[in-house]
C-alpha angles and dihedrals in degrees: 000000000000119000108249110264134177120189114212103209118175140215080242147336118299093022087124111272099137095048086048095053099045092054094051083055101062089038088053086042094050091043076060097249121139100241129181131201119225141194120172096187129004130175107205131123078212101103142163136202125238123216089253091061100260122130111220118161127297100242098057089046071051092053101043086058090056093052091047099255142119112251118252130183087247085076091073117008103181118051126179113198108185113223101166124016090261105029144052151166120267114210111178117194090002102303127099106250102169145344112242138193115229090256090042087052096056090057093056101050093086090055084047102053088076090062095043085050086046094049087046091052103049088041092054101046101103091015123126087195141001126206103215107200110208118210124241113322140334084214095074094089102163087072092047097100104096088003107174096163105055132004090356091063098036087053093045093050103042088247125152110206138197126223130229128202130185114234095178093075101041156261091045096155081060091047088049100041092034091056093055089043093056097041130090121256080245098056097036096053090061085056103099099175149315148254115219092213126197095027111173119184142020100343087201080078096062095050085100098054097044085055091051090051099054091037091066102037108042090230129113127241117243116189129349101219115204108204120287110222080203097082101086099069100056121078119275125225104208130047086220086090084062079053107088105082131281104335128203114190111200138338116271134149095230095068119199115193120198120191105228090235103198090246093046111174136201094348086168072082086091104038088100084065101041088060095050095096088215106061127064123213124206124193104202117212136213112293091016124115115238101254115262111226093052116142094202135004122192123202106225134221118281133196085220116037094180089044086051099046084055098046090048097050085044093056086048085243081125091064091045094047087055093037077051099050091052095052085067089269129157129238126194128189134198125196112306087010082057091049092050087054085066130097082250154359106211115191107190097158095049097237096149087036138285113028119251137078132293120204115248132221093262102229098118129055088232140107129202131209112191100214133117140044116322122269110236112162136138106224138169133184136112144326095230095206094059103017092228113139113254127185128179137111149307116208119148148095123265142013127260123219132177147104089286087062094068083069101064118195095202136026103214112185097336091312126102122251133202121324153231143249115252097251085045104230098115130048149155146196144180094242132117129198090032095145097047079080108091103203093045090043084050093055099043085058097044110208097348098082120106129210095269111146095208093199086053096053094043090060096046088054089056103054085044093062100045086047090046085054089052099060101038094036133066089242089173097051085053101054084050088056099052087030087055088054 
């Protein structure tokens, strides 16, 4: 007998499936069933380590969380991390296995979809039900042929699947109607319903358009989801959420400004700090100044640390971070964002494209060579500055060596990592997660941290939102669908 499954598929991309399905797997959790998350294919330079050292996407490690589990790489077998407009790197049951153009990549999906079937077998050994996440839209048909992320895999594994749309940014009974008008009988008939997500206002008001929508499809609706204010705190998936112009989140008086480099990575890295109430963060984005009165920026991670180097000396963000730094300003940076603070980034191998040297910030006293295996670990140990306990992740390409090495900014697991400048007021490490410590997220921002316990209010977001589906979605008629697989 198959294990009961149920696929979320959305109208788009960001119209909410990850949080949905996250929810759903804390409500199943807490109903005591044993629920897994599951994501045959994502495309996100947001990525998380499992225990085993793979790397999958941060919202199913997000959503593993929410189900009570430690994340695998089971959990989401195929990952896509851009690191040009038309190319990325391909990494298949947690390791990097190629790197793939746009056209290259289509060609591959047939030959993944046995190790996306393989990854949904062994999750959901064990399993009473398994939350499968689709990517993007089913709408997209011109990508269906050797589809492994939405109706191809749905087809291939016996799933039904229920749409969402987003009716906070338009036209979502278009969105709805035009999906099953594009689709094939085949595909629309595994559709079993559909959530109506990010609803603001009198919802008697939308009993119309639900009607219409069902009218014209054939399929129920199933829940009808007003926005959750909670959102914010969670991890996103997509940088597309940082798209949206330069953004300032709250209104604190420390104020942390992060340039929105074009391969950001792991930007979850700073929603310790969004939810402090007295710091601001600011993601600057391209063609904008870095704000002058900040107090620290932080260089984030970036899927392409030579690219990025490029792209921030081309906004002028180069000339500020330097004007900041002698104001008496403080510069932090993670990861690649670490490595472009250095004197140089050699090569030699031609891993971000073509082989040679490129020219750092200079800020640090450091030097990094991309070769190697890629580091994934999980580590925790000190901040060495301030002694408070920090944990996170390592995931990147390359070692960096230099004077400023000999001062560590960290001590991970009795080794030394990153460094700072000799007047101390720049630095930079490999790890990620460091702010979701409070104590060190106490001592970066000197007296302007609340008592906020981030892990504590992650958890209790958590709980919120599956307790927010269960009132707004027909949480019962789901489980019959994946139960009727």
């Amino acid at each position: 007998m198959a294990i009961p499954a149920l696929m979320v598929q959305g109208t788009g991309s960001d119209v909410g499936k990850s949080l949905i399905v996250a929810g759903l797997c804390r409500l199943f959790r807490d109903r005591g069933l044993a629920v897994r998350p599951f994501k045959p294919q994502n495309m996100s330079n947001n990525a998380a380590v499992t225990a085993d050292g793979g790397e999958i996407g941060r919202a199913q490690a997000l959503q593993a969380r929410a189900a009570g589990l430690a994340p695998t790489v089971d959990m989401n077998p195929v990952l896509l991390k851009p690191e040009s407009d038309r190319g990325a790197q391909v990494i298949v049951a947690g390791r990097r296995t190629e790197t793939l153009s746009a056209r290259d990549y289509m060609a591959a999906k047939p030959r993944l979809l046995a190790a996306v079937m393989d990854s949904f077998g062994r999750l959901a050994e064990g399993a009473d039900l398994v939350l499968v996440e689709g990517a993007g839209s089913p709408a997209e048909i011109n990508l269906r042929a050797g589809d492994i992320a939405n109706m191809g895999f749905a087809e291939a594994a016996g799933v039904p699947v229920v749409l969402v749309a987003d009716i906070d940014r338009g036209g979502v009974i278009a969105n709805l109607v035009g999906t099953a008008e594009v689709l094939s009988d085949a595909d629309r008939a595994r559709i079993q319903g559909y959530l109506v997500n990010k609803f603001r206002g009198d919802p008697t008001l939308f009993d119309d358009g639900l009607a219409a929508i069902s009218e014209r499809t054939g399929w129920p609706g199933l829940g009808l989801i007003p926005h959750f204010a909670g959102a914010a705190k969670l991890p996103a998936e997509d940088a597309v959420v940082l798209d949206r112009g330069q953004a300032a989140e709250g209104a604190g008086r420390f104020h942390v400004v992060v340039p929105r480099l074009s391969r950001i990575a792991n930007f979850d890295d700073f929603d310790p700090l969004r939810i402090e109430p007295d710091v601001t963060v600011t993601f600057v984005a391209a063609g904008q100044p870095l704000p002058a009165d900040a107090d620290l920026v932080i260089l984030p991670g970036t899927k392409s640390t030579i690219g990025d180097l490029d792209y921030l000396r081309a906004q002028g963000w180069d000339i500020d971070l330097r004007a900041h730094v002698r104001r008496g300003g403080r510069v932090l940076g993670l990861c690649g964002g670490y490595q472009m603070l250095g004197r140089a980034v050699h090569d030699p191998d031609g891993f971000e494209g073509a082989a040679g040297s490129v020219e750092g910030l200079g800020l640090l006293d450091i030097e990094t060579t991309l070769a190697g295996d890629k580091t994934l670990v999980e580590a925790h140990g000190r901040h060495l500055a301030s002694g408070e306990a920090v944990r996170g992740y390592e995931i990147h390409l390359g070692r960096s060596d230099g004077p400023d090495g000999a001062r560590p900014f960290l001590d991970l697991d009795g080794r030394p990592d990153g460094a700072v400048s000799a007047d101390g007021r720049v630095a930079g490490c490999y790890l990620h997660g460091l702010f979701a410590a409070d104590g060190f997220r106490r001592a970066t921002i000197g007296g302007h941290g609340a008592e906020i316990v981030f892990e504590d209010e992650i958890e209790k977001t958590l709980d919120d939102l599956a307790a927010h589906l269960a009132r707004h979605v027909a949480v019962d008629d789901l489980l019959r669908i994946a139960r009727a697989r």
